[in-house]
C-alpha positions in Angstrom: 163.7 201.4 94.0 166.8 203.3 92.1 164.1 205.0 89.5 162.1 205.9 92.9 165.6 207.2 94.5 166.8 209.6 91.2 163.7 211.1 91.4 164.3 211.8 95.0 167.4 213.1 94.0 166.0 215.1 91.0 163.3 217.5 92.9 163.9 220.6 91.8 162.9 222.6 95.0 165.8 222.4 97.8 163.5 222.6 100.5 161.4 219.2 99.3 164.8 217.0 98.2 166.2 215.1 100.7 169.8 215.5 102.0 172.9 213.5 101.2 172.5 211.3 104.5 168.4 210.7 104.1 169.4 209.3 100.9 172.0 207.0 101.7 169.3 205.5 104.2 167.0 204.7 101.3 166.5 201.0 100.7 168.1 201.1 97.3 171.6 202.0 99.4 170.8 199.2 101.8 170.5 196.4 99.4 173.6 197.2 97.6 175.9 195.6 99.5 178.6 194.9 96.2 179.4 197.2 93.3 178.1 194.0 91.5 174.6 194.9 93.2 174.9 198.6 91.8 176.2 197.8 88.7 173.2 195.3 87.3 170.6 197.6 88.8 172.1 200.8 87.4 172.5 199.0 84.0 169.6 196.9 84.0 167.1 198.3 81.5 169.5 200.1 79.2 170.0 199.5 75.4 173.5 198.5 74.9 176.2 200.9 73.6 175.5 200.2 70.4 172.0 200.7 69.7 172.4 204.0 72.0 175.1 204.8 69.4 172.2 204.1 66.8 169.9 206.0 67.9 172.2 209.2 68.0 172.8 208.9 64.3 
């Protein structure tokens, strides 16, 4: 649901992206009801800070 909503918010074409208010209506918006909520689902998935640091090197 967030990787479906960045998408959303990544369309290139003005006309075809949605506005500010359509995506505060998504579902990803509605489930967070705590920072808690948006922090584990935005983090979720990621390598830590270390092997990101890693990986620059």
């Amino acid at each position: 649901s967030f990787k479906q909503m960045i998408a959303m918010c990544l369309v290139k074409d003005p006309s075809r992206r949605p506005s500010a208010e359509k995506l505060l209506k998504h579902p990803f918006f509605k489930h967070a009801r705590s920072n808690d909520y948006l922090v584990r689902t935005i983090l979720e998935g990621l390598p830590s800070l270390g092997d990101r640091i890693k990986a620059l090197k």
